[in-house]
N, CA, C and O atoms as a Tinker XYZ file with bonds, in Angstrom:
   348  protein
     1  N    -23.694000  -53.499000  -51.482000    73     2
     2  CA   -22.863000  -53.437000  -52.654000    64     1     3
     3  C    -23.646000  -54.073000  -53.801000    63     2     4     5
     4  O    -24.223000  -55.138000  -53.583000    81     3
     5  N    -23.719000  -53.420000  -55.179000    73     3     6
     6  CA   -24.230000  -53.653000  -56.355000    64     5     7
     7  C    -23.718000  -54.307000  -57.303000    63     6     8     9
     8  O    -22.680000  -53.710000  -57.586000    81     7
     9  N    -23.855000  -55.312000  -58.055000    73     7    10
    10  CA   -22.902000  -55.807000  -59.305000    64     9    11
    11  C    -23.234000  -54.978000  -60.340000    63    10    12    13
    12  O    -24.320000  -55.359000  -60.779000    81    11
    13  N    -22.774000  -53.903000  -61.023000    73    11    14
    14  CA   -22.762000  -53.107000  -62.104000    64    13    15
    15  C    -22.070000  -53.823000  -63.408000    63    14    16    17
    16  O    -22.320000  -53.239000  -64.463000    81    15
    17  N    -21.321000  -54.880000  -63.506000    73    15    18
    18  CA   -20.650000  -55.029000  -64.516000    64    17    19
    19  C    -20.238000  -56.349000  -64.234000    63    18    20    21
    20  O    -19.742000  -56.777000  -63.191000    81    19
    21  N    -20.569000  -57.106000  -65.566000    73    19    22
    22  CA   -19.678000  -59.032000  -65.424000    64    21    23
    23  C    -19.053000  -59.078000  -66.758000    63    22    24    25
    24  O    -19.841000  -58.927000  -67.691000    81    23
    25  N    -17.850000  -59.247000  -67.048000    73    23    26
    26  CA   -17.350000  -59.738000  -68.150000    64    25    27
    27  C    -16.333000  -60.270000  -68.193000    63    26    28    29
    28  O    -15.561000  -60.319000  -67.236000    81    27
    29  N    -16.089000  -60.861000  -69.500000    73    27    30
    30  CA   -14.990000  -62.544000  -69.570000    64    29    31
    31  C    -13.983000  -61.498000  -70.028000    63    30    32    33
    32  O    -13.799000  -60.507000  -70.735000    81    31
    33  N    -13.206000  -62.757000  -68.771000    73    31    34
    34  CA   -11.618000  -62.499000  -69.258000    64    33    35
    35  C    -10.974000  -63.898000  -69.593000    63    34    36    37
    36  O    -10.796000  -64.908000  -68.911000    81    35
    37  N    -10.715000  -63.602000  -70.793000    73    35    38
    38  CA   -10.130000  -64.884000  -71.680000    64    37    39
    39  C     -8.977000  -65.657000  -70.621000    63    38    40    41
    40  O     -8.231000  -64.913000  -69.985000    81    39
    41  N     -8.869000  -66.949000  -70.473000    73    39    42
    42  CA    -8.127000  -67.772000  -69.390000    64    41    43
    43  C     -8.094000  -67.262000  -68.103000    63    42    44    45
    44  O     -7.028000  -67.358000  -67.494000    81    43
    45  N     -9.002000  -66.763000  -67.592000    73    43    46
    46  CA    -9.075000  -66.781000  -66.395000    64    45    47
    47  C    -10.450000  -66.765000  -65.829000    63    46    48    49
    48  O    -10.730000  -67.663000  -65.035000    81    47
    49  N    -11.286000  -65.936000  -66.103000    73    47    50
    50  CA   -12.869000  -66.489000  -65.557000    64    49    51
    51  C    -13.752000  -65.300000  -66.112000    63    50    52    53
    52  O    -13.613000  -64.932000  -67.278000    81    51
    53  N    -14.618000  -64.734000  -65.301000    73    51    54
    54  CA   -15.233000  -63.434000  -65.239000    64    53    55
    55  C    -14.965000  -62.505000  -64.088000    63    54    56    57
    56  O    -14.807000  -62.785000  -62.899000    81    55
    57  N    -14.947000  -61.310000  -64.709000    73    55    58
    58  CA   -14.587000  -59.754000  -63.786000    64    57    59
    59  C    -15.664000  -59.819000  -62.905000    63    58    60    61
    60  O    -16.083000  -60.932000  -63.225000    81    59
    61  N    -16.498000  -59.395000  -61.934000    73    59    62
    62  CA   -17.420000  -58.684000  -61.345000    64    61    63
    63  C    -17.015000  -57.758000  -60.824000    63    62    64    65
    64  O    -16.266000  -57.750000  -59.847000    81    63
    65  N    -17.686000  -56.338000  -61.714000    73    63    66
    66  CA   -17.141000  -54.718000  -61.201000    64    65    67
    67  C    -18.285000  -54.482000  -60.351000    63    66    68    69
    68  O    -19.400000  -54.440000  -60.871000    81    67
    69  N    -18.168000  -54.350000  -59.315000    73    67    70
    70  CA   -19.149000  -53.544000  -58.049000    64    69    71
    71  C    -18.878000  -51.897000  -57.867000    63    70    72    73
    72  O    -17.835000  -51.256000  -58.003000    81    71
    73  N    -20.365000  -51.430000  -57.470000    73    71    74
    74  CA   -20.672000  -49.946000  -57.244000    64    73    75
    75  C    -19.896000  -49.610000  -55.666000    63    74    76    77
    76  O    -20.303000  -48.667000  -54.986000    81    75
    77  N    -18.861000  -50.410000  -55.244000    73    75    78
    78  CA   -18.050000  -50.503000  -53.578000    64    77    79
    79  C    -17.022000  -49.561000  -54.137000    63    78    80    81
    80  O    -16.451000  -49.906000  -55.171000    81    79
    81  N    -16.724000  -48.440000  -53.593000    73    79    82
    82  CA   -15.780000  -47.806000  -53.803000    64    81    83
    83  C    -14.256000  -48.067000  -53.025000    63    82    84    85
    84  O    -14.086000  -47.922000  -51.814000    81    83
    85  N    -13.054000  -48.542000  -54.137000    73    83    86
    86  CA   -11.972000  -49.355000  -53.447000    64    85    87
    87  C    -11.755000  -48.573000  -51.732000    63    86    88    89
    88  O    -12.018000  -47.412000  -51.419000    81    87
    89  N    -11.283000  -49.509000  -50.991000    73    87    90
    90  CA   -10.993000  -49.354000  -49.091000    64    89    91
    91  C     -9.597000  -49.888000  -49.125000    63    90    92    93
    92  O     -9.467000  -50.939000  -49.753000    81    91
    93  N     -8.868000  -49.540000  -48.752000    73    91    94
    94  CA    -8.025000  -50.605000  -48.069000    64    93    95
    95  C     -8.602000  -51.731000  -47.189000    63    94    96    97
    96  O     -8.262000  -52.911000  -47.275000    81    95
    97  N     -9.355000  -51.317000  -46.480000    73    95    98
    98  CA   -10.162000  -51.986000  -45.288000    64    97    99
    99  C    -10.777000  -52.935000  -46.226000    63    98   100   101
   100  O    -10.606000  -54.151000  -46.142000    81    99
   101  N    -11.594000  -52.279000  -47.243000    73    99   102
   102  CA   -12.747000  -53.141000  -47.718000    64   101   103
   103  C    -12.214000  -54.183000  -48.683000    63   102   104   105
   104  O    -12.830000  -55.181000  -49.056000    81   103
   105  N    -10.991000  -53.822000  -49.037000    73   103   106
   106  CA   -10.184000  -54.843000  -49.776000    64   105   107
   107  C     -9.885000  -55.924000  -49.243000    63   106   108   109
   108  O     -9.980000  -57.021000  -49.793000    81   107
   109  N     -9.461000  -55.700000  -48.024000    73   107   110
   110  CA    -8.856000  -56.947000  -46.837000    64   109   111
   111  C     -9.831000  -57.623000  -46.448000    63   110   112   113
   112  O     -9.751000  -58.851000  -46.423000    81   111
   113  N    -10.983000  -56.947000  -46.054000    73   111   114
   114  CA   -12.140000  -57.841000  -45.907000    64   113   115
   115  C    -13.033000  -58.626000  -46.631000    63   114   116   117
   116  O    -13.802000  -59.488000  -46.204000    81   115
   117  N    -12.818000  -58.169000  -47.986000    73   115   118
   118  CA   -13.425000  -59.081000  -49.175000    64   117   119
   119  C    -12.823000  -60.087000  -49.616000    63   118   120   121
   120  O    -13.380000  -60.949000  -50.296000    81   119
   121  N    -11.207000  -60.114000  -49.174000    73   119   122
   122  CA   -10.167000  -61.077000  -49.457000    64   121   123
   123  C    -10.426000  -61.961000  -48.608000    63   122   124   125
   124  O     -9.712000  -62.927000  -48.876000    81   123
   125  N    -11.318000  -62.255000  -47.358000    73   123   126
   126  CA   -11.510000  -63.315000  -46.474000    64   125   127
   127  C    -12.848000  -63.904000  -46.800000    63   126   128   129
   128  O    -13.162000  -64.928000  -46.194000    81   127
   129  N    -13.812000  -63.313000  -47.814000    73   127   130
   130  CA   -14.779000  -63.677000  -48.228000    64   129   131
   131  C    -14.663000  -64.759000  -49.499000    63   130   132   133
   132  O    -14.128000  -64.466000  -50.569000    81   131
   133  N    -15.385000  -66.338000  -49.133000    73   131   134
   134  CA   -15.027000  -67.045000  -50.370000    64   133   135
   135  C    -16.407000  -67.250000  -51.593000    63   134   136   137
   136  O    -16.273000  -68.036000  -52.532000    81   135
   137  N    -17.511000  -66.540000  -51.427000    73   135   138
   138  CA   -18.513000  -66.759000  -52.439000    64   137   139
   139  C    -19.139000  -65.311000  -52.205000    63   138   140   141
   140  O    -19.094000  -64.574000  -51.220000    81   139
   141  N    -19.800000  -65.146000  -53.582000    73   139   142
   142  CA   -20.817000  -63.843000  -53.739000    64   141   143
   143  C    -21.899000  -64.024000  -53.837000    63   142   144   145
   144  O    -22.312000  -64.222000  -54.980000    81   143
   145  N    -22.754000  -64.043000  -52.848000    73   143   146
   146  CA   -24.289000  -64.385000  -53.202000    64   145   147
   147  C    -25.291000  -63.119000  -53.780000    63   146   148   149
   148  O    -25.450000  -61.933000  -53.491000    81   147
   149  N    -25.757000  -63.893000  -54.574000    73   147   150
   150  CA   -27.251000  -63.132000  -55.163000    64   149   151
   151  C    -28.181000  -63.638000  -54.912000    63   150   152   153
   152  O    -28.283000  -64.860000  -55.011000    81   151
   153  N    -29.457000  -62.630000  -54.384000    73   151   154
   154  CA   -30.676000  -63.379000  -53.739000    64   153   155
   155  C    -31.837000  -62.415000  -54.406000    63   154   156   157
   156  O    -31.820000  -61.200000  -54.211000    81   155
   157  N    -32.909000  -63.099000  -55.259000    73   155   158
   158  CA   -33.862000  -62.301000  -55.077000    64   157   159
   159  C    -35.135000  -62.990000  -55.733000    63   158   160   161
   160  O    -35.169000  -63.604000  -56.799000    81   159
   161  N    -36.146000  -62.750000  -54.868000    73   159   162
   162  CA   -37.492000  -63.708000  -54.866000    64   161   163
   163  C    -36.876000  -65.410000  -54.340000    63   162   164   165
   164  O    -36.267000  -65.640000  -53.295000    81   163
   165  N    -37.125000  -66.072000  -55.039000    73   163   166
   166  CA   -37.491000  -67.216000  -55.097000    64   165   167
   167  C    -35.436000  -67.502000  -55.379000    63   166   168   169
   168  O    -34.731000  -68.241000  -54.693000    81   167
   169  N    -35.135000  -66.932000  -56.167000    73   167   170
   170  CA   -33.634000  -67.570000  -56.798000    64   169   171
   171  C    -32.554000  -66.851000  -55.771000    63   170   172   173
   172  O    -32.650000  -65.841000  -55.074000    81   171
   173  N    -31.604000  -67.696000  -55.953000    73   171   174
   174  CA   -30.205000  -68.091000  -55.514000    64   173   175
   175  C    -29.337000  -67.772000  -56.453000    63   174   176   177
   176  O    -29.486000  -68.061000  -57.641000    81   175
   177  N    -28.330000  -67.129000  -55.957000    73   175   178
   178  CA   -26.948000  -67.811000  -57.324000    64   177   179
   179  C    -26.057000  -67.819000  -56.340000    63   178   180   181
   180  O    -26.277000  -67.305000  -55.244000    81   179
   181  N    -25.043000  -68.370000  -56.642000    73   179   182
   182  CA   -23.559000  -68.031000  -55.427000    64   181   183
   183  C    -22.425000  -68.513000  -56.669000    63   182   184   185
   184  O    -22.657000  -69.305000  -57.582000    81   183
   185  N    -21.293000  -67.867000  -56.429000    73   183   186
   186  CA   -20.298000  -67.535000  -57.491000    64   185   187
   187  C    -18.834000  -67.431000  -56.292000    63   186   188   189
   188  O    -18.669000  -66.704000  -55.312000    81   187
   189  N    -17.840000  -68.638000  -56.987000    73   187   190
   190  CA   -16.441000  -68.753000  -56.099000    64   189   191
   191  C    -15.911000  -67.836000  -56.279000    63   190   192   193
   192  O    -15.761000  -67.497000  -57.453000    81   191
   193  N    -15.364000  -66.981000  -55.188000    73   191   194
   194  CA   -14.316000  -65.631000  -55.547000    64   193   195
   195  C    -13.008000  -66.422000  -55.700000    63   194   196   197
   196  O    -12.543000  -67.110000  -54.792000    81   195
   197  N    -12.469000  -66.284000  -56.863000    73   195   198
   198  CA   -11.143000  -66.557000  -56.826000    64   197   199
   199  C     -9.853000  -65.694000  -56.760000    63   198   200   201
   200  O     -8.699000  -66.058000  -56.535000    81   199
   201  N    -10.386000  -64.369000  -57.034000    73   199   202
   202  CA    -9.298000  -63.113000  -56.546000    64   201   203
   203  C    -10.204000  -62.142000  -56.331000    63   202   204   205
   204  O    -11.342000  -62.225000  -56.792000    81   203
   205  N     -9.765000  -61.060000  -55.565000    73   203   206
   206  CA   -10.756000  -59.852000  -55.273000    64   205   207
   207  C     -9.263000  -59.032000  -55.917000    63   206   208   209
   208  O     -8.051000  -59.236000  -55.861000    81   207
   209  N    -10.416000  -57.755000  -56.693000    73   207   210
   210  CA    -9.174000  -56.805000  -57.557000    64   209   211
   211  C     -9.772000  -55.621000  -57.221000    63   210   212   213
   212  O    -10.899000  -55.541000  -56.733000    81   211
   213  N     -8.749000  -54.312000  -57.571000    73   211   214
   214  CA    -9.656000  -53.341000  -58.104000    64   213   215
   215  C     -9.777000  -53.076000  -59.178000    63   214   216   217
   216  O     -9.129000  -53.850000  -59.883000    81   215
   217  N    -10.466000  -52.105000  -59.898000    73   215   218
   218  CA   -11.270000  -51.720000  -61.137000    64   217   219
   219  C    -11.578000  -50.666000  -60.988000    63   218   220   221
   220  O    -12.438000  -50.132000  -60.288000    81   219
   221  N    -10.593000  -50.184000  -61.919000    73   219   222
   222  CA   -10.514000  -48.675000  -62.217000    64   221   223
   223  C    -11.530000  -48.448000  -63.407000    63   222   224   225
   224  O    -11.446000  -49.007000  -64.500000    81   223
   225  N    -12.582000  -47.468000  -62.994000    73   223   226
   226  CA   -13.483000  -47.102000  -63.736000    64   225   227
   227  C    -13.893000  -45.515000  -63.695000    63   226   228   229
   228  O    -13.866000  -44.860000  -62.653000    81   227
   229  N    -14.254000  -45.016000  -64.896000    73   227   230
   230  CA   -14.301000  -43.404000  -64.770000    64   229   231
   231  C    -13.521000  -42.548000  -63.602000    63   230   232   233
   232  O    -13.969000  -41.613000  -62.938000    81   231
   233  N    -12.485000  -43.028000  -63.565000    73   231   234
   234  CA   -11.354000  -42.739000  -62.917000    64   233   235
   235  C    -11.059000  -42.654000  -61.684000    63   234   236   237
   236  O    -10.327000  -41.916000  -61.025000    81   235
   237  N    -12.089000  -43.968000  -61.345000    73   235   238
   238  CA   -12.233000  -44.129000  -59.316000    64   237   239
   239  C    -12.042000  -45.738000  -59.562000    63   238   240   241
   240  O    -12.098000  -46.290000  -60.661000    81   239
   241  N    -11.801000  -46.376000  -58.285000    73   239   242
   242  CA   -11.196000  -47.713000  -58.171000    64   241   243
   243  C    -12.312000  -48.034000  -57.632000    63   242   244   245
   244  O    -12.853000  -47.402000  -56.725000    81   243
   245  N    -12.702000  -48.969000  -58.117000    73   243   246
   246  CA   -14.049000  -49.833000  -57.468000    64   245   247
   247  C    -13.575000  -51.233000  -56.996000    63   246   248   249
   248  O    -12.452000  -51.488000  -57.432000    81   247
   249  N    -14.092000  -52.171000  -56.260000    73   247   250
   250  CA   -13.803000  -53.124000  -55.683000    64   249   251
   251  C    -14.429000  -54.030000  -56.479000    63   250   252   253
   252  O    -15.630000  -53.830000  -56.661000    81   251
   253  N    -13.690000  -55.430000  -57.255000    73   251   254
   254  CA   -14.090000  -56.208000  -58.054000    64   253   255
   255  C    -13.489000  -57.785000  -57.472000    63   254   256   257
   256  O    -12.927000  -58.179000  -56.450000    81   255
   257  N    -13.887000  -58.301000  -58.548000    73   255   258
   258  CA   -14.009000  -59.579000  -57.967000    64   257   259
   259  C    -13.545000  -60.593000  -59.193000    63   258   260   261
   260  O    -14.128000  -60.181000  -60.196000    81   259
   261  N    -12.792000  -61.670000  -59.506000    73   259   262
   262  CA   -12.799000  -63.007000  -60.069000    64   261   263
   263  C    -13.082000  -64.045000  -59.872000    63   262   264   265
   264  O    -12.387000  -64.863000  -59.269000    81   263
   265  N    -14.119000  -64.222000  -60.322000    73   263   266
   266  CA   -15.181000  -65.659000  -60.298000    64   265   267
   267  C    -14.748000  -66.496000  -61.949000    63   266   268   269
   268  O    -14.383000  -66.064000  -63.043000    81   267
   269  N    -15.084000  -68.152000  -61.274000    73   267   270
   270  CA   -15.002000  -68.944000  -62.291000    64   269   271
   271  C    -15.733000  -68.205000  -63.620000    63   270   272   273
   272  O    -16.374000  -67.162000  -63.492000    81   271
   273  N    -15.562000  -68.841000  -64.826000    73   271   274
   274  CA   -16.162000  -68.243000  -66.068000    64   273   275
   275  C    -18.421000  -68.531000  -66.005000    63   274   276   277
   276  O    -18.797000  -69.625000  -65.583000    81   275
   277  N    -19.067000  -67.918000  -66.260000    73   275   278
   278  CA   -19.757000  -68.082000  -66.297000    64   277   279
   279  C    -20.693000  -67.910000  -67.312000    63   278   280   281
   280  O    -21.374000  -66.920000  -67.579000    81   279
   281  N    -20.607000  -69.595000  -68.131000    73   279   282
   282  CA   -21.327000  -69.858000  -69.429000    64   281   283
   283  C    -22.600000  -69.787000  -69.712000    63   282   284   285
   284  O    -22.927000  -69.567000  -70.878000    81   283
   285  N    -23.590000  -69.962000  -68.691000    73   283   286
   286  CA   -25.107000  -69.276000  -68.187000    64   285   287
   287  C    -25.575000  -67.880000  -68.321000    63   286   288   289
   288  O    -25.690000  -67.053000  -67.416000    81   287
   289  N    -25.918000  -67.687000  -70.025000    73   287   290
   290  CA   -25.736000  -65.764000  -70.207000    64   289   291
   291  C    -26.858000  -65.411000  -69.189000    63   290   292   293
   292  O    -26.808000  -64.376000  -68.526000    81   291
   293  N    -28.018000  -66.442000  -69.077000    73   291   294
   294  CA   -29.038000  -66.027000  -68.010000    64   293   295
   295  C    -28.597000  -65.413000  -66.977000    63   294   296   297
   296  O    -28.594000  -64.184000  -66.909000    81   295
   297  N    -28.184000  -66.157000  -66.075000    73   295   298
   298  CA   -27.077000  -66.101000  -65.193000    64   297   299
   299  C    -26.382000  -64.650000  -65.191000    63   298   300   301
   300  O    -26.708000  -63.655000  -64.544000    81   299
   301  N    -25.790000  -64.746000  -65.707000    73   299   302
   302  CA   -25.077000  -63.495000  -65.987000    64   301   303
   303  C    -25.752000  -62.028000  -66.171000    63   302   304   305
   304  O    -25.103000  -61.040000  -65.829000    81   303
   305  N    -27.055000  -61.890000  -66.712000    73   303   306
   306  CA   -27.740000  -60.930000  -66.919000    64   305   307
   307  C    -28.928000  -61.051000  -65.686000    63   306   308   309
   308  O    -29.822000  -60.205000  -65.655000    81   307
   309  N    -28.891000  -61.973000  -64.840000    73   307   310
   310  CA   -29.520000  -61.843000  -63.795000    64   309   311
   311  C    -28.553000  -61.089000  -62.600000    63   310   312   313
   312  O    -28.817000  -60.253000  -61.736000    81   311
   313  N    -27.444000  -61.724000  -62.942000    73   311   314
   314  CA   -26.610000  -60.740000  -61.726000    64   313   315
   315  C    -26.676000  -59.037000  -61.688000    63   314   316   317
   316  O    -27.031000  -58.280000  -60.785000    81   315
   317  N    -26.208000  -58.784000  -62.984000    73   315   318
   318  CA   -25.940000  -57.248000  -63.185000    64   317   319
   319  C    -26.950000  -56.677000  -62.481000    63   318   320   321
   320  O    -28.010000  -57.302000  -62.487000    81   319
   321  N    -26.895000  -55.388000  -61.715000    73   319   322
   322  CA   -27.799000  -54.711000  -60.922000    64   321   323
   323  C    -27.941000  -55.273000  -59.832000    63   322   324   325
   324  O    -28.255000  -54.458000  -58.964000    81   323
   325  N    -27.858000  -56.242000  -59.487000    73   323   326
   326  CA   -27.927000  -56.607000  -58.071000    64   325   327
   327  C    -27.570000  -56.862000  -56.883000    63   326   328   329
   328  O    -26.543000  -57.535000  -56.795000    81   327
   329  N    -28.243000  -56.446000  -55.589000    73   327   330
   330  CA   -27.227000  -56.259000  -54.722000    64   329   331
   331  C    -26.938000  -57.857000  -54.370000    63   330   332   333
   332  O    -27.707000  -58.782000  -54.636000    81   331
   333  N    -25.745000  -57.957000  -53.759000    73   331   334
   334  CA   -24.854000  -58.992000  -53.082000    64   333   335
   335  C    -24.529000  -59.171000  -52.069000    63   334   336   337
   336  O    -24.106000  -58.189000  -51.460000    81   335
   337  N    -24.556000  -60.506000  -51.362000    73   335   338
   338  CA   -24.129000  -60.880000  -50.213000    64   337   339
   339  C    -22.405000  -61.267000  -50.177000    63   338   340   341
   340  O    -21.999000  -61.917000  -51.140000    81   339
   341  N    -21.867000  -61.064000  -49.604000    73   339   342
   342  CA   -20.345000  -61.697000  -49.556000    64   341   343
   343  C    -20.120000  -62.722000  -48.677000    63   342   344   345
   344  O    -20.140000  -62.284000  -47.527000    81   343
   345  N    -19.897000  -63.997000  -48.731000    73   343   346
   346  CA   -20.358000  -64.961000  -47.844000    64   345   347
   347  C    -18.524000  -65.854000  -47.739000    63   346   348
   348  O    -18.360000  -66.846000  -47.028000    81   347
């Protein structure tokens, strides 16, 4: 699964829209998952899931995610495109 998309949602944190096309299954199972890891080379990131949603995009439901806000634009533009661990 890919992070395609991070953006702020005012009082509550940041979206993460993933290329996971919504499951029932895959919904239930991401709901038992409590961090999203990103790995590549040398760096780390890991990000608290605080709700798993879907995200309706070009008119298919993708499997998304609410993570704390993340004030690190680095950060943030390091995620996009990349694949993820669900931990």
């Amino acid at each position: 699964m890919k992070i395609v998309d991070a953006c702020r949602i005012d009082g509550l944190g940041h979206a993460i829209v993933t290329d996971e096309a919504f499951t029932p299954s895959g919904f239930a199972r991401a709901r038992t998952k409590r961090k999203i890891r990103v790995a590549c080379d040398e760096r780390l990131v890991e990000l608290e899931i605080t709700n798993v949603e879907t995200v309706l995009k070009t008119g298919i439901d993708y499997l998304g995610f609410l993570v704390p806000f993340i004030d690190d634009e680095a950060i943030q533009a390091f995620i996009v495109n990349r694949e993820i661990e669900l931990v």
